[in-house]
N, C-alpha and C positions, 0 to 999 in steps of 0.2 A: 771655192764653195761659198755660198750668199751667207754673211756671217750672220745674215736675223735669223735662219734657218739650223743655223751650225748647235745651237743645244737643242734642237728636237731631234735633230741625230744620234744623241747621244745614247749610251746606258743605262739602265736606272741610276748604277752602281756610280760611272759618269757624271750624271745628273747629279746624284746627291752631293760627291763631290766639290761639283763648280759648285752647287745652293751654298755649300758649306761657306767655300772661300768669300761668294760676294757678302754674304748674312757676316761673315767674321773682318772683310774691308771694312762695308757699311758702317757697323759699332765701332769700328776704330776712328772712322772720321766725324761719326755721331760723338763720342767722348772728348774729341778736339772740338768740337763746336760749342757742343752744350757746356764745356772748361772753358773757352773763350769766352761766352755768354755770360757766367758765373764769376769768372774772375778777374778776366782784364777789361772788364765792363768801365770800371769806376774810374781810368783818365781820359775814356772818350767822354762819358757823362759830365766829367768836369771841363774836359776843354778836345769836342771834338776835331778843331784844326790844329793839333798840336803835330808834334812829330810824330811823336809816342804814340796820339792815336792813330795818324795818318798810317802806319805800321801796321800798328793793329787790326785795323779794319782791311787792309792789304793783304793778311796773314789772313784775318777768316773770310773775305771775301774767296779767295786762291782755294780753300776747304769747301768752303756751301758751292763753290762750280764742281769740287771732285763730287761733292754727295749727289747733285743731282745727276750726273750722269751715273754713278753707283746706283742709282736707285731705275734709271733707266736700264741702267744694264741687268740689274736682279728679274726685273720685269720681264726678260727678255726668258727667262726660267720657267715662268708661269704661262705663257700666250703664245700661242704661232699665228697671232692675227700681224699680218705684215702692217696693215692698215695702221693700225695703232702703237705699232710698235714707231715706223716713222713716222706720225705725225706727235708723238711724242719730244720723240728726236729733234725733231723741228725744232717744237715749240720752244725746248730745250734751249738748242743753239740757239737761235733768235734771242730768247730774254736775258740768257745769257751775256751774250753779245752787246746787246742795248744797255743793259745793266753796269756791265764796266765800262762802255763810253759814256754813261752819263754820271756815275757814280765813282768813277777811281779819286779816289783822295790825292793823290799829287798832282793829277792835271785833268780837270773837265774837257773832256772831247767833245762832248755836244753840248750846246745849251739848251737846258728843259726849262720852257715857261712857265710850267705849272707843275711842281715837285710833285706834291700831293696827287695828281692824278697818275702821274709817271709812276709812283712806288704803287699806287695803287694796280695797275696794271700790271706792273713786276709779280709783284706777289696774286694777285686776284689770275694769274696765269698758272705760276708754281703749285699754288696751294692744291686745286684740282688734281696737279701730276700727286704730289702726295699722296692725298685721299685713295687714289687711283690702285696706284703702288700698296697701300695700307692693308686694302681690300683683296686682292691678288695673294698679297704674303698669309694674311690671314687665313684662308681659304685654303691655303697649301699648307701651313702649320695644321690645321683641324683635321688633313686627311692623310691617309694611311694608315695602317694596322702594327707598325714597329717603330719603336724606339731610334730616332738616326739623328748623328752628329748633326747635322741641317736644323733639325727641332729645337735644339739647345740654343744655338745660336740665334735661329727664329726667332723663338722670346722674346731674347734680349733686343734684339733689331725692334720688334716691333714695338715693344714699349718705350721704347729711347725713340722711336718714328712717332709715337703717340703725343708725347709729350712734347716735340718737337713740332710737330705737325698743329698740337691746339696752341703753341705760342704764334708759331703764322697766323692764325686765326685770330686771335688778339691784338696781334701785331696790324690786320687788316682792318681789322673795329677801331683801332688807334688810330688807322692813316684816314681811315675816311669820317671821324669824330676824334679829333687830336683833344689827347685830357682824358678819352675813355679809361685808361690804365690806369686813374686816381695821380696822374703826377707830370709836371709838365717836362717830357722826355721829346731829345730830339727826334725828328722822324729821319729813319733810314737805320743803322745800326744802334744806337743808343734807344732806339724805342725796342726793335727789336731784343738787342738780349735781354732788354726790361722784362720785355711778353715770353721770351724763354722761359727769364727767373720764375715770374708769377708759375706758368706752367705746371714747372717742374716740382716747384710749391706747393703746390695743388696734390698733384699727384703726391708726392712725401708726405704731403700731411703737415705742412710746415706754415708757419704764417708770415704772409711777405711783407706784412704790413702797410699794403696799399687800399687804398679802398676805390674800388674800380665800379663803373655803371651797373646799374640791374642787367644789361646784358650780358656783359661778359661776368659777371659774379652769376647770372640761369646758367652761363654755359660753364664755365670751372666747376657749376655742380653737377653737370651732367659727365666732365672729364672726370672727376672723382670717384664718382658711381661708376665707370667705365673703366677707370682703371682697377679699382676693388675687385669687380667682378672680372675682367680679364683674368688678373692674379690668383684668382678662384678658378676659374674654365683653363689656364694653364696649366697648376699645380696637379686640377685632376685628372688632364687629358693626357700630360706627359709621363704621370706616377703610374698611370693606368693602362699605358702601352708598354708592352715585354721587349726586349731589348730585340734585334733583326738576329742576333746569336741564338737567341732561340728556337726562331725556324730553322736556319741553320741544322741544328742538332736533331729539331723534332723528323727532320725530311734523309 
C-alpha cells in the first residue's frame, strides 16, 4: 500500500490515534531542541571548534533532521495532496543532505565559497516547510466538535513550532544582516540558538537583553501579540469542547 496514502485509510478513531503519537514525537524533539538551544548554547558561543562544541552541534544537528521529517510526517495527517506531500519530501532530503555535507563539525565534505548564502538557502528552504506545517496543524486543532487527546497535544506542538519557527526567522534576518540580533553571534548554530533564545523570550515575556534591529524587534512584537492571543483562542476553544465521552453517552 503507497504509504502517502496509508493515513487517509485510516479511522477517524485511527486517525486521532496516529495525530496523537506524531503531536506527542514532535514535543519530544521540540523540548530537546529548544534545551539544547537554552542550555548548551554557551561553549559553542565561546569556542565553536572545540570538542565540546563539535558534539554539541552533532547531537542537535542528528535532532533538527528528526523534527523535520517529524514534521513532514504530521503533515502527511492533514493532506492527501501527493504533490506536496513529495515535493516536501524532497526538499527535505536534499537540504538535509547538503546541510551535513557542508556543515558536519568534524570534517567539511564540501567546500562552501560563500557561507552566508549557503545557510541562507538552508534555512530560506526549511523556514517555508514550517510555516507550511504551522498552518495545516492549526487548521486541524480549530476543527471538530469534541474534545480528543490529538487537541492537547496539538497545543503544545504548535506553540513550541511557533516559537521555534520565529527564531528561524530571526535566525534568517541574522544570516542575510549579520549583527541584526543586537550581538556579534557566529553564523550557523551559535546564531541560531541565539534567535531560539530571543524567541522563546519573546513569547515568556522575559527580557534577553539583546537589542536587536527595528525589524526584528516589528516582528517579536508581532510574535508576542500572536502568542497572547493564540493562548486566548486555545484556552477557549479547548475549554469549550465537551469531551468525545459525551456523544458517546448522548447517542
Amino acid at each position: 500500500m503507497n504509504s502517502f496514502s496509508l493515513k487517509s485509510l485510516l479511522s477517524r478513531a485511527d486517525l486521532q490515534q496516529e495525530k496523537t503519537k506524531d503531536y506527542r514525537n514532535i514535543v519530544i524533539i521540540q523540548v530537546i531542541i529548544v534545551s539544547a538551544g537554552l542550555i548548551l548554547s554557551e561553549p559553542v558561543l565561546a569556542n565553536s571548534r572545540s570538542e565540546q562544541s563539535k558534539l554539541i552541534i552533532s547531537i542537535f544537528s542528528f535532532f533538527a533532521a528528526i523534527y523535520a521529517f517529524l514534521q513532514w510526517d504530521l503533515l502527511r495527517n492533514f493532506t492527501n495532496s501527493r504533490p506536496l506531500i513529495i515535493a516536501i519530501l524532497v526538499a527535505l532530503s536534499f537540504t538535509i543532505m547538503i546541510g551535513i555535507l557542508g556543515e558536519f563539525p568534524y570534517y567539511q565534505i564540501i567546500k562552501v565559497p560563500d557561507r552566508q548564502l549557503y545557510l541562507l538557502f538552508l534555512h530560506g528552504v526549511l523556514f517555508p516547510i514550517e510555516v507550511t506545517v504551522i498552518s495545516f496543524a492549526i487548521r486541524d486543532l480549530f476543527s471538530g466538535d469534541y474534545m480528543t487527546p490529538d487537541k492537547l497535544w496539538g497545543a503544545a506542538c504548535i506553540f513550541l513550532m511557533i516559537g521555534i519557527s520565529f527564531g528561524s526567522l530571526y535566525d534568517l534576518i541574522s544570516i542575510a544582516k549579520p549583527g541584526s540580533l543586537g550581538g556579534n553571534f557566529e553564523l550557523g548554530f551559535p546564531n541560531y540558538a541565539e534567535c531560539v533564545t530571543y524567541s522563546f523570550s519573546i513569547l515568556g515575556g522575559v527580557d534577553s537583553g539583546l537589542q536587536p534591529s527595528r525589524l526584528i524587534r516589528n516582528i517579536s512584537i508581532l510574535e508576542a501579540v500572536w502568542g497572547g492571543l493564540y493562548g486566548m483562542l486555545i484556552i477557549g476553544k479547548l475549554l469549550g469542547l465537551p469531551r468525545e465521552e459525551t456523544k458517546q453517552e448522548n447517542n
